[in-house]
N, C-alpha and C positions, 0 to 999 in steps of 0.2 A: 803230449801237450794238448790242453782244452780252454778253451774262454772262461776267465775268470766270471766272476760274479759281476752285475752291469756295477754296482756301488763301488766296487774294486775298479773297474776300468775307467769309472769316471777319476780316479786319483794315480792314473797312469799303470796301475797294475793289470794288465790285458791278460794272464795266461796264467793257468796253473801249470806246473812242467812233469805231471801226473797225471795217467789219464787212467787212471782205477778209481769208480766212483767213490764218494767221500762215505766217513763214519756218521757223519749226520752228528745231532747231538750240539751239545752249547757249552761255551767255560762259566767260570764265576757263576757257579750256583748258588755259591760262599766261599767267603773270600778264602781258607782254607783252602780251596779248591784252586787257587793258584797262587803261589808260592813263591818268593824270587829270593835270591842270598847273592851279595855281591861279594868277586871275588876281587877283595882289596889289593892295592897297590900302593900304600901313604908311605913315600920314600922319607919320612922325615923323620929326624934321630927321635922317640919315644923316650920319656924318662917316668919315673914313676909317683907316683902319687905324691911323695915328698920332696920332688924338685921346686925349684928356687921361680916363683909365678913371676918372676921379673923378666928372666930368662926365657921360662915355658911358660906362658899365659894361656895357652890355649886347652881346656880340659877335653881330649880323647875319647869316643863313648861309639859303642853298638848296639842301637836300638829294632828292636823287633816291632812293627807295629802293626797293628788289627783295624783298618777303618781310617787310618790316615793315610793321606798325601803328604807326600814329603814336607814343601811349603807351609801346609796348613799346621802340622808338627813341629815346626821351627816356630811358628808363629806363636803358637800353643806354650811354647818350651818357652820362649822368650815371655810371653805375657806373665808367668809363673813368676820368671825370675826378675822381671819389673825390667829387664834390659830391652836395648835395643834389638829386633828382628835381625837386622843385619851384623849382631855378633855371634850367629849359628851361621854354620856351614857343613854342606856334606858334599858328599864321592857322584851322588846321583840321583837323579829326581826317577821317583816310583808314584803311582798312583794308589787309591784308598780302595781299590776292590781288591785285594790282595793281602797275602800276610807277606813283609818283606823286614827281609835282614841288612841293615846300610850302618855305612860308616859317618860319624857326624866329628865335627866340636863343636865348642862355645868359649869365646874369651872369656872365664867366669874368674874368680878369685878363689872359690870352694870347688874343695870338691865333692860334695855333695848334693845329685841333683833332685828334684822335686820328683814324686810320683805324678803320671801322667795316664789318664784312663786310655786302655789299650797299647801302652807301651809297656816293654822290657828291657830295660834298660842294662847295659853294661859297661860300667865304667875303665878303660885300659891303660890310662894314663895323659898324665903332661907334654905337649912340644912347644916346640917354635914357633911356626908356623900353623895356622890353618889348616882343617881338610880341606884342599881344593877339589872345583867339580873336575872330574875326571882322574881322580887317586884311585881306579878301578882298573883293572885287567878286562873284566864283564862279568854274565849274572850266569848264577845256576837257576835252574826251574824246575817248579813239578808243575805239572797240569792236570787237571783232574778233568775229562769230558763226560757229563752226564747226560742222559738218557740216550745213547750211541742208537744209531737206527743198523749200522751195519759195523760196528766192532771188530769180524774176524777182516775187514778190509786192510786193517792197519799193518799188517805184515807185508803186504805187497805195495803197498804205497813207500813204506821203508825202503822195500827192494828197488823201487823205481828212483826213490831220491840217491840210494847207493851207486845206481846206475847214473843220474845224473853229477852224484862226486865224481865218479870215473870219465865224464865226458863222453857217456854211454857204452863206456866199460863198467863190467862188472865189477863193484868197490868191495872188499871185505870188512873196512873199516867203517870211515865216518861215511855219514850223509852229507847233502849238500844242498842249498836253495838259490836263487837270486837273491840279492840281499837286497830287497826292496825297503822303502819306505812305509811302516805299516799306516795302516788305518786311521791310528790315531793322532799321525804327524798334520792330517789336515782338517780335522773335528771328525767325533766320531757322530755326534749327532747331525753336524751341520759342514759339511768338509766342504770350508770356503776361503782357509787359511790361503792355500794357494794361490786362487783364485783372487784376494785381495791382494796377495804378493806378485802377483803377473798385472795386475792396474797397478801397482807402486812404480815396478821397474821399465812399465811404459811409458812412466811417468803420466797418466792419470789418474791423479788426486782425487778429485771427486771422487768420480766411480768407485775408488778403494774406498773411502772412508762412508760415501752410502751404500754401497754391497755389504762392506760388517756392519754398520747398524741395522739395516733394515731386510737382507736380501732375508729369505722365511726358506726353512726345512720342513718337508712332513714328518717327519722325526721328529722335528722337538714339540714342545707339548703344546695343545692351542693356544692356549693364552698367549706363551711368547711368541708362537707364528701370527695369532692376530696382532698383535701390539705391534709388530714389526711391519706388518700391513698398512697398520692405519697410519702407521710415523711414514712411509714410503710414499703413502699415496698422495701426500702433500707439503712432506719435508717441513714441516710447521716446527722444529725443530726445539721450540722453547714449549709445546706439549710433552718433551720428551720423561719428563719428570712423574709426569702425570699418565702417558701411556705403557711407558715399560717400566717389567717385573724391576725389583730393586738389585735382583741377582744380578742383574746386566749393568756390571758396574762399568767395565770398559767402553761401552756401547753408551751407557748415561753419560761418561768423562767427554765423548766424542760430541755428541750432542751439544753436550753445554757450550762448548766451545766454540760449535755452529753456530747457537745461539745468538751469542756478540757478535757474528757476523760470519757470512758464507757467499761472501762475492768475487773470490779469487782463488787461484790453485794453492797461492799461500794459506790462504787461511785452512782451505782442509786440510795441508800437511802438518800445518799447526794444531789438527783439532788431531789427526794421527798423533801426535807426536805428545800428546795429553796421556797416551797409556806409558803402563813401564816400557822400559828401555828392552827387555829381555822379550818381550812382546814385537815391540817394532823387528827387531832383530829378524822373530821368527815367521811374519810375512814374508820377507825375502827369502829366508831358510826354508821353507814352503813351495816356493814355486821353483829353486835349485831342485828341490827333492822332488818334486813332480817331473819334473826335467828328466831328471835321471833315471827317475820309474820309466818314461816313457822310451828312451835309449833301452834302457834293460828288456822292457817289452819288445822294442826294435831288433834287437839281437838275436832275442828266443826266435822271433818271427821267422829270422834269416837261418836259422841254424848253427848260430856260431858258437865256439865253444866259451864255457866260462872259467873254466879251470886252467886251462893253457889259453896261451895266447895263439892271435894271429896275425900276422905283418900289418904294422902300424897302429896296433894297441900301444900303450902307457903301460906300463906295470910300475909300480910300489914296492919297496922292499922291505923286509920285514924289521919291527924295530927290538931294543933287548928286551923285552917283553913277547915277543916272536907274533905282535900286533901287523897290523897294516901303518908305513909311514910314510901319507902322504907330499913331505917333505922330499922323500928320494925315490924320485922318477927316471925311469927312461924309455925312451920311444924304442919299441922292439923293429930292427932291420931285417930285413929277409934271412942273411945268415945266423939272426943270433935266434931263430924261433925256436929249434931244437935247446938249444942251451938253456934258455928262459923258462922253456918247459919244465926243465927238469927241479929247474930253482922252485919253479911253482908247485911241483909235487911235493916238493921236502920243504915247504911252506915259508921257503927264504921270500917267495915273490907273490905280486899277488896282482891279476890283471884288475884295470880300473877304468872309470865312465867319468868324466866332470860332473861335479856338480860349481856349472858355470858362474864364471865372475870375469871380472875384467882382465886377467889376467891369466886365462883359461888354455891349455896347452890342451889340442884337437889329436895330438899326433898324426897321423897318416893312415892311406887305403882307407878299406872299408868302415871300419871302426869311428873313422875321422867325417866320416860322410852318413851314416847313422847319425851323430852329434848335429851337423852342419840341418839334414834332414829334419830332426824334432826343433831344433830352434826354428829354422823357416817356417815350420807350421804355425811355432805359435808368435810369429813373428817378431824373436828378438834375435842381438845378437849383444856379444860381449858388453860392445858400451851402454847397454839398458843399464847393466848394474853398477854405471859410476852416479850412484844416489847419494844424495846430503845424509848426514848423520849417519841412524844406525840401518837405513836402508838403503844404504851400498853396500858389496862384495867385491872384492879380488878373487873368490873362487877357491877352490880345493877338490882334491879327488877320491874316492871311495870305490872300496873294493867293489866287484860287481857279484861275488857269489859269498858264503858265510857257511862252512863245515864244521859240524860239529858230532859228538858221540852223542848216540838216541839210547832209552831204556824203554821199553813196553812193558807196562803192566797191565793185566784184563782185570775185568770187574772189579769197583770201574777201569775203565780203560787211564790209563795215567799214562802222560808223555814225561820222561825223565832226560833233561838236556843242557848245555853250557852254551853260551853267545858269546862273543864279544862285546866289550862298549858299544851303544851307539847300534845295535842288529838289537832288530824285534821278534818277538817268540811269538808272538800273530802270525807273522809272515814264515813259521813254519808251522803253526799251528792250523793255517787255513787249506793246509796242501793237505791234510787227514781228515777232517772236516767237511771243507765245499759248502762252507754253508755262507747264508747272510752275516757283514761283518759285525752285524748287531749282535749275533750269537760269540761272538771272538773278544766283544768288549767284556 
């Protein structure tokens, strides 16, 4: 185990659990060079291209895309078809450095849809219902790392990650990580999502809603760290128009809002509460996941295991998809840790961290005093997260480790591997690496 990268620790990931120095080297040279394909789960009866659209409205489709974001492809898709944005839906949101294979619909009446630059599109039929987000098991990857400074490292880093599946036995099979929160759950140029998500659930307004407008990154580019400068340094609020890039649309919505007035905590929940709803959401979803970074760092620290449990963890059992389901819990008792174990090696169980809400189950021992430990630092506790609207939680639990089968290939080096929904392939990709997580975006 060695100290992560200082950018990694500032968003609660403190430890690599490898201590063979990294490959060096960077993803996304092009997008080609990382690759994702979701491995579907749409439980909904499928009928074929000439069922009855009264029935099955919804048109079925897997598109390959080069250069999109999922969102901005829907968006795209829908402008095409003169409909509304919100009659696309898909399995999962991917990003535009990437080539990525997802599951979508659209409530369309044809079916025939428009060519779209950079997609490939495949049409598979009519249902019911919608793709909803989450019709996915999870993603396969290739990764491609170019210009490796030390390449033949990658073997022994595998051995070490096998070592930590095994709970520092020797594994023959899968690898295994912390299943941290990556990089990009709190900006990757500007990781401040949290950070506004810990002022919400303090319930200070201000602070949140002038930290996202105005708090500046050396990362992002000057213009928008100065712009962000000059709106900060005097909250002149109705300049906002006139100082920031136009890309900063959310950050413009907030302003405006100020605007008409900024002399209460209402009013800045109000100027918050100007962005989508999927947005608000994920300020609090942000500082749950730093939370929990920071427990998972806690853990590594103590030397506890993540594969088996230890008196007074949680564990989750597994659902018919052989997932994590946080739904079915139970606190592990001193005589059931044997037994529990074994459920966890044959991937019936799966130990777990809160990611706290109001209704947050701490379990017991040590496990429960880790948890109790990261909240006091950053001084919350449960009832932080009883927020109005979409900034409250009740809380949920996630597994703390994420095993999976690796492939190695040299020149280039390519990582070949499967996730689950919801686990980042950064956060196995930075254990071979060690590099800055600018290199990992």
């Amino acid at each position: 185990m060695r100290d992560a990268h200082p950018i990694e620790a500032a968003v609660g990931i403190e430890y690599y659990v490898t201590d063979t120095d990294g490959v060096g080297g960077h993803l996304r040279d092009r997008p080609t060079d990382f690759r994702v394909r979701e491995r579907e789960a749409f439980g909904a009866d499928l009928r074929g291209l000439d069922a009855a659209i009264g029935s099955y409205p919804h048109l079925v489709f897997r598109a390959t895309l080069r250069g999109w974001d999922t969102n901005d492809f829907a968006a795209g898709l829908s402008n095409k078809l003169a409909i509304s944005r919100e009659r696309v839906s898909w399995a999962g949101t991917k990003d535009k450095h990437a080539v990525t294979t997802q599951l979508f619909s659209v409530r369309y009446e044809s079916n025939d849809l428009p060519t779209v630059d950079g997609a490939d599109v495949d049409v598979l039929g009519r249902a019911g219902r919608p793709v909803l987000f989450g019709d996915l098991i999870g993603n396969e990857f290739e990764l491609v790392v170019r210009d490796a400074i030390q390449p033949e490292n990658a073997d022994t880093i595998a051995e070490e990650l096998r070592q930590f599946a095994g709970d520092g036995e020797e594994s023959n099979e899968d690898i295994a990580v912390p299943n941290y929160f990556g990089q990009q759950r709190f900006g990757s140029k500007r990781a401040i999502t949290h950070r506004v998500g810990l002022d919400i659930v303090r319930g200070e307004w201000e602070s949140a809603a002038v930290r996202y407008v105005c708090e500046a990154s050396d990362r992002e580019l000057e213009r928008t760290r100065t712009a962000r400068e000059r709106l900060g340094a005097d909250l002149e609020w109705k300049r906002a128009d006139e100082l920031l890039p136009g890309g900063l649309r959310f950050e413009r919505a907030i302003a405006g809002r100020l605007a008409e007035g900024a002399d209460t905590d209402a009013d800045y929940r109000a100027a918050l509460e100007r962005l989508p709803t999927n947005l608000q959401r994920m300020f609090t979803n942000a500082a749950q996941s730093y939370a929990f970074n920071r427990i998972l760092s806690e853990r590594l620290r103590r030397g506890l295991p993540f594969g088996r449990p230890v008196e007074g963890d949680v564990v989750c059992f597994a659902d018919e998809d052989g997932l994590p389901d946080p739904g079915r819990t139970q606190v592990v008792e001193g005589g059931q840790v044997g037994t529990i174990s074994r459920h966890c090696e044959r991937g019936r169980a799966f130990v777990t961290a809160p990611l706290v809400g109001t209704d947050t189950e701490f379990g017991e021992g040590e496990p429960a005093a880790i948890a109790r430990h990261v909240l006091d630092d950053l001084g919350l506790d449960r009832s932080n997260f009883d927020r109005p609207g979409e900034f409250g939680s009740t809380g949920t639990r996630r597994a703390i480790r994420v095993s999976t089968d690796l492939d190695i290939e040299a020149d280039p080096l390519t990582l070949r591997f499967s996730l689950p929904k919801g686990s980042y392939a950064t956060v196995l990709a930075r254990e071979f690496l060690k590099v800055d997580p600018d290199d990992l975006a």
